[in-house]
C-alpha positions in Angstrom: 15.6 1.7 -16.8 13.4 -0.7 -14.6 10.1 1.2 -14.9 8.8 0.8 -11.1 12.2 2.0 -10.3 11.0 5.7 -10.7 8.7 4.6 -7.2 12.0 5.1 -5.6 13.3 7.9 -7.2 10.0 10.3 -7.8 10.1 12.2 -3.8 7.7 11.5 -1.6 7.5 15.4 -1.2 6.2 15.9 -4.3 3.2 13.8 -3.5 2.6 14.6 -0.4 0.4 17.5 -1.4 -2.1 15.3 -3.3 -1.9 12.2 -0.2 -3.3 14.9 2.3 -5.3 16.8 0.0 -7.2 12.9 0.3 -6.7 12.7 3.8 -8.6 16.2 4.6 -11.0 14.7 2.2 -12.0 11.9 3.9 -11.7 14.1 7.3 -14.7 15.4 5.6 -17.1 12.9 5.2 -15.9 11.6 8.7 -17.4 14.5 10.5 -21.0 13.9 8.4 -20.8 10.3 10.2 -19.8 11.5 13.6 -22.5 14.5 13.4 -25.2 12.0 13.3 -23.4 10.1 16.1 -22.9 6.7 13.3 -20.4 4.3 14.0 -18.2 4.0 10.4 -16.6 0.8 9.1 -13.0 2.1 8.8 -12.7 -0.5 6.5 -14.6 1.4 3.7 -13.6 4.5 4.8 -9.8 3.8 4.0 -10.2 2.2 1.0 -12.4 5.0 -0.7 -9.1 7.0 0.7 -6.5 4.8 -0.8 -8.1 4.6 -4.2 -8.3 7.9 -3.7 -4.7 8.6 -3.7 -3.6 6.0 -6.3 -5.9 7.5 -8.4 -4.6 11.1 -8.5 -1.3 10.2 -8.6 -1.0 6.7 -11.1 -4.6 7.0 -12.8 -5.1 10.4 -14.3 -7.4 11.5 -11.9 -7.7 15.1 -11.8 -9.9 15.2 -8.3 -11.2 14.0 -5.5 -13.9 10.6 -6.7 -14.2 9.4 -2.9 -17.4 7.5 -2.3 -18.4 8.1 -5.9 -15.7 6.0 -7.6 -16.9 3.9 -10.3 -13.8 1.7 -10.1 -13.9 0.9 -6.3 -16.3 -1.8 -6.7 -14.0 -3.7 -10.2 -11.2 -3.4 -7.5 -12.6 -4.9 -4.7 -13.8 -7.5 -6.4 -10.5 -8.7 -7.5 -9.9 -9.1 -3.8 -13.3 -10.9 -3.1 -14.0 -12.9 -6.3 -13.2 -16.8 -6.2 -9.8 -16.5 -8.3 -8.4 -14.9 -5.3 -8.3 -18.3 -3.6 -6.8 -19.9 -6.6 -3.7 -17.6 -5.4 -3.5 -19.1 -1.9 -3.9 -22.7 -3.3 -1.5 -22.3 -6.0 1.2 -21.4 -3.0 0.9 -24.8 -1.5 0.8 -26.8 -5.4 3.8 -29.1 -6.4 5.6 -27.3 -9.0 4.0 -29.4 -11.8 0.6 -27.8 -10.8 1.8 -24.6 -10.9 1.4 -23.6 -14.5 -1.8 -24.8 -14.9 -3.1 -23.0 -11.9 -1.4 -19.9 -13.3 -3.0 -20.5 -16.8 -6.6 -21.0 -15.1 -5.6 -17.6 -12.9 -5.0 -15.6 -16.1 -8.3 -16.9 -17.8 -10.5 -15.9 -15.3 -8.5 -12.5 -14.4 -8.6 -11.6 -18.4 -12.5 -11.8 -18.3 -13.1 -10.1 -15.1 -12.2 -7.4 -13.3 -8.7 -6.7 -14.3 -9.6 -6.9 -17.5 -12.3 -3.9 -16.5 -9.2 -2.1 -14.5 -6.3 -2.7 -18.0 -9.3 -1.1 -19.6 -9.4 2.3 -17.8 -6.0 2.2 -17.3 -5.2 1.9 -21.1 -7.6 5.2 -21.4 -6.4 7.1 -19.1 -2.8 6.7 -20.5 -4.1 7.2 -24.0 -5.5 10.6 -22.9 -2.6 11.7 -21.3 -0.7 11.1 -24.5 -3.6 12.6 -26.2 -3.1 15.5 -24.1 0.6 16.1 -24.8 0.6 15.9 -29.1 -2.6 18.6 -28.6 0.1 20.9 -26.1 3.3 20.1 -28.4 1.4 21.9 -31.6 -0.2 24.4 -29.6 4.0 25.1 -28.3 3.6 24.1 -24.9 6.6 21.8 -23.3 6.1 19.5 -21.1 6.8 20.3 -17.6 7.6 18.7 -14.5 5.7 15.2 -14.0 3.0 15.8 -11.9 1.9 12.0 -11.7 2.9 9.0 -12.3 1.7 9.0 -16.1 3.7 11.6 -16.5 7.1 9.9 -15.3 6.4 6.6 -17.1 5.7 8.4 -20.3 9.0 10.7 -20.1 10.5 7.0 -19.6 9.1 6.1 -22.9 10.7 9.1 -24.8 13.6 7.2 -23.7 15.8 10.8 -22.8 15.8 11.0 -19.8 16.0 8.7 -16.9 15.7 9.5 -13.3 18.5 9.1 -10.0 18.1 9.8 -6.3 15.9 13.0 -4.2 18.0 15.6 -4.4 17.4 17.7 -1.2 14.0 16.7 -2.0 13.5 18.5 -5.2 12.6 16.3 -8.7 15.7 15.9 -10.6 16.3 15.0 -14.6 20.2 13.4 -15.0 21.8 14.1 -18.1 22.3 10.3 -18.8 20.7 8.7 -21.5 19.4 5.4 -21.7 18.5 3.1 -24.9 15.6 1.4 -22.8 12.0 2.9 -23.7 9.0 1.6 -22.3 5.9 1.1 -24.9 2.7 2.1 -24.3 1.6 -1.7 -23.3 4.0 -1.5 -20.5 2.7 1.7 -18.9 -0.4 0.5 -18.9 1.2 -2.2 -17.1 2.7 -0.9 -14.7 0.0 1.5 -13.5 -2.6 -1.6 -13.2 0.2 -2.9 -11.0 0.5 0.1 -9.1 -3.6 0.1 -8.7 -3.8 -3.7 -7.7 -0.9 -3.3 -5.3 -1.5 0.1 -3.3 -4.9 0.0 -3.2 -6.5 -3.0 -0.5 -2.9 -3.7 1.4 -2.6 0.0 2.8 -6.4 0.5 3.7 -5.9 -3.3 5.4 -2.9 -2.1 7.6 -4.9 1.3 8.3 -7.8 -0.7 9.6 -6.0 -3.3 11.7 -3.7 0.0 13.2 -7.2 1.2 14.3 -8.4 -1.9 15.7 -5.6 -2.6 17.6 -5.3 1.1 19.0 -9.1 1.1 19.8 -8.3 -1.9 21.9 -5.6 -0.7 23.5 -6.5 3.0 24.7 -3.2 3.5 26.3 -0.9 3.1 23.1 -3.9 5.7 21.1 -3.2 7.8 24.0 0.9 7.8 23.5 0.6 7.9 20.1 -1.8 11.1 20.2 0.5 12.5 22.5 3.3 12.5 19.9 1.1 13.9 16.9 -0.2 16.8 19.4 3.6 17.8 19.7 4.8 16.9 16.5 1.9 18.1 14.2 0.5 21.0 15.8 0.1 23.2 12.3 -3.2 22.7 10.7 -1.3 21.1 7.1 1.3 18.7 8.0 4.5 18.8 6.7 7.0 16.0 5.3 9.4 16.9 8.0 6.5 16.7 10.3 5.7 13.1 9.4 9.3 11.9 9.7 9.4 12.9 13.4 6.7 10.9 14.1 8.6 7.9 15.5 6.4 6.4 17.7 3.8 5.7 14.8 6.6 4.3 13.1 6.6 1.8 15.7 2.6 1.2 15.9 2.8 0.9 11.9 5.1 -2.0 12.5 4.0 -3.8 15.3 0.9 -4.0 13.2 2.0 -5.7 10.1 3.8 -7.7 12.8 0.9 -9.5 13.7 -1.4 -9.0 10.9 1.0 -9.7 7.9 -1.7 -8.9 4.7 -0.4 -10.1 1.3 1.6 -13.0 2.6 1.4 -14.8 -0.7 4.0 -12.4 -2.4 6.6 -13.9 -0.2 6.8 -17.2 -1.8 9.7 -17.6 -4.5 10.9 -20.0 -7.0 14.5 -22.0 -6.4 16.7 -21.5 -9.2 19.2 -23.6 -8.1 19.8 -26.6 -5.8 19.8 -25.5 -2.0 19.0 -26.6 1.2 16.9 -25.3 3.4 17.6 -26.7 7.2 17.3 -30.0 6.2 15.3 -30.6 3.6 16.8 -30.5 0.0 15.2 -28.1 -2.3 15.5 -28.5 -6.3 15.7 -26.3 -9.0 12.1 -25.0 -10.0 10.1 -25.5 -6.7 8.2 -23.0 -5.5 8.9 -22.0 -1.9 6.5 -20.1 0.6 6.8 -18.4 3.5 4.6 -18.7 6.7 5.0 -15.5 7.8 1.9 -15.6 10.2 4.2 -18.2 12.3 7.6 -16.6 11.6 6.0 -13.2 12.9 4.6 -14.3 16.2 7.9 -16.9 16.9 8.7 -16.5 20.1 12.6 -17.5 19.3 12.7 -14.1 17.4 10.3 -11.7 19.3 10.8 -12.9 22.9 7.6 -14.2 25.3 5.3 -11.4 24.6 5.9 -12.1 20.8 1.5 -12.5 20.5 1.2 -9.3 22.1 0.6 -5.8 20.4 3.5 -3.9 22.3 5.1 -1.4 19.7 7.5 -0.6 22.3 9.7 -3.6 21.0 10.5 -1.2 17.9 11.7 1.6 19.7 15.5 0.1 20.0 16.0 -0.3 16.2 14.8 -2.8 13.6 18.0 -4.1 12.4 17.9 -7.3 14.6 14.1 -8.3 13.4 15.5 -7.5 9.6 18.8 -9.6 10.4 16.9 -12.2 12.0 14.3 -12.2 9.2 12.1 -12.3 11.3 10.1 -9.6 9.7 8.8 -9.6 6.4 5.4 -8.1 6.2 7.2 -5.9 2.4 9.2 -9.0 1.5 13.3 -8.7 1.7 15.9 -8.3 -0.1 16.2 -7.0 -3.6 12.6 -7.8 -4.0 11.0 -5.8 -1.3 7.8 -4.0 -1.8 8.8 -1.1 -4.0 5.8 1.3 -2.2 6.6 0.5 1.0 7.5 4.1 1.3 4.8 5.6 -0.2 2.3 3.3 2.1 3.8 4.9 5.3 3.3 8.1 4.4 -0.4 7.4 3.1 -0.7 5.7 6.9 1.2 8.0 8.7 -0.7 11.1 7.1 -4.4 9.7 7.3 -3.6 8.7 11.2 -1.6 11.6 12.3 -5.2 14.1 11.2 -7.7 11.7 12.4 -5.9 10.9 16.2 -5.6 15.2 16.3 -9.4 15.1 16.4 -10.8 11.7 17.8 -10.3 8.7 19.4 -10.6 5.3 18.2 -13.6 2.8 20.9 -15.3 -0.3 19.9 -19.0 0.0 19.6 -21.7 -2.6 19.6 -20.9 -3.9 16.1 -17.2 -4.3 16.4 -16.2 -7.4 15.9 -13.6 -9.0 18.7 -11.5 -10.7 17.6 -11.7 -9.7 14.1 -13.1 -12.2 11.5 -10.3 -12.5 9.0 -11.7 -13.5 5.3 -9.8 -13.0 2.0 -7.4 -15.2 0.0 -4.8 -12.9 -1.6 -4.7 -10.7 1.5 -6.0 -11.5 4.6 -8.5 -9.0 5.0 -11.0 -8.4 7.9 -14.3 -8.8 7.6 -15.6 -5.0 9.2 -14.0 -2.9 11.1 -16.5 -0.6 12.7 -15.8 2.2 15.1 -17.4 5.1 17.5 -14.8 8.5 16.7 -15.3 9.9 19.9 -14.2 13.9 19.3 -11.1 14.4 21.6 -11.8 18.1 23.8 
């Protein structure tokens, strides 16, 4: 069993609960800034939210840490810190740099912060183990995974292992499997999930906001669908899958602001050529995605513009084309790119029922991009104006 496999498997439904039990969190401390009339860096705002949710649901957290995590500042600093850039440089290396860059990468990363972030994570797991021998004397079974902790460590008992939603409900097969994951590789995978879900989800978040504050007619349409769509105070699953048009924002956003482009470079395993230039065995290839995004050949004329109209037909030619890779393609896709929509479509869908996105005086136009491993803005400050 391929451990982040179960990302695909464990229903969205099941976490849905916990992603807008964040959302109404951060709703919260929205309306302290808007009381005192404070414009709010959406930036930080979604990623207190986003570590938020990745913590209740892949880190043991048991509530609600928002704007009093310790780890936020270990895990932004993976993002900020000068190894970051070693991962842009190391895209563009010949192949007999590569290794050493990779050696000098793991160095630094080892005494830094993700050696802080393997840390917690290797407590965290430890105490949900912990917990489980205490419950087995005391006679209690384990029940039905209620994180992700839970599902790696049934993966490690190495009885069960886990197929498709089934009518959305959590499902155990009766197939058995001789692959068992050890305790290192939980940890493992966890960090991953951390490292990965946390700064590219609040990124497209803030971007989504930036381009709908400067572009009051698309907020408007797009409030206009979330008024008729999610008009109970708790928003449903089926709820969020209706919301089509925000689908098509969503897109038209990592369109033009890509974030962790680097993850689409790859290594040739065999001799191939690419138009024509010859590629052989072992060279690393990479992707400008910035410039295959905004190609005119592929998106038409208007391809630099934010119009998420152009979705509203169907993806498949973009995907065809590929023309559109801001989750990779292929086999090696981004495994949470499902569980980043609904994080985006939740958060968005209860902010735009109560307030409008506008610039204020510090918003910066055009945004000032910074960041190595994801291209990150520098702020992104906005007035919520409360809608009447």
């Amino acid at each position: 069993m391929t451990p982040l496999f179960i990302l695909f498997v464990w229903p969205m439904r099941k976490i849905k609960t916990t992603v807008e039990d964040c959302a109404l969190e951060l709703m919260r401390h929205i309306e302290e800034q808007t009381a005192e009339g404070q414009q709010i860096d959406m930036l930080a705002f979604y990623q207190e939210f986003t570590l938020d949710v990745i913590g209740r649901i892949a880190m043991g957290q048991t509530d609600s840490q928002m704007f009093k995590n310790p780890i936020l500042p270990i895990v932004k600093k993976l993002f900020e810190g000068a190894y970051s850039k070693l991962l842009l440089i190391g895209g563009v290396l010949p192949p007999f740099l590569v290794e050493i860059v990779r050696q000098i990468l793991m160095k630094k990363m080892k005494m830094g912060s993700f050696r802080k972030i393997n840390e917690i994570t290797i407590e965290a797991v430890n105490r949900r183990i912990k917990q489980r021998e205490e419950d087995e004397k005391r006679g209690i079974e384990v029940g039905e995974p209620q994180d992700f902790i839970d599902l790696f460590l049934d993966a490690k008992a190495g009885d069960v292992e886990y197929f498709g939603e089934d009518n959305g409900d959590f499902s155990k097969s009766t197939s058995y499997t001789n692959r068992q994951l050890t305790v290192e590789e939980i940890v493992g995978q966890c960090t991953v999930f951390l490292i990965a879900g946390f700064d590219t989800t609040a990124l497209s978040l803030s971007y989504s906001t930036f381009l709908l504050a400067t572009h009051p007619e698309i907020q408007k349409k797009l409030q206009e669908e979330v008024d008729r769509e999610c008009p109970d105070p708790e928003i449903s699953f089926d709820q969020l899958s209706k919301l089509k048009y925000m689908e098509c924002v969503m897109k038209e956003t990592l369109r033009l602001y890509p974030l962790g482009t680097f993850a689409n470079s790859r290594k040739c395993m065999r001799a191939t050529i690419l138009g024509d230039i010859e590629v052989e065995p072992g060279t690393m290839i990479q992707v400008d995605t910035w410039t295959l995004h905004t190609d005119p050949r592929v998106w038409g004329d208007d391809a630099k513009e934010f119009r998420p109209e152009r979705w509203e037909s169907g993806d498949e030619h973009f995907f065809q084309k590929g023309g559109y890779i801001p989750f990779g393609l292929g086999p090696r896709q981004c495994i949470g790119m499902r569980l980043a929509y609904m994080e985006e479509k939740m958060l968005l869908a209860h902010i735009l029922r109560r307030y409008s996105f506008e610039i204020g005086e510090k918003t910066e136009i055009p945004l000032r991009l910074v960041g190595a491993a994801t291209t990150q803005p520098n702020s992104v400050w906005m007035k919520l104006k409360a809608r009447n």
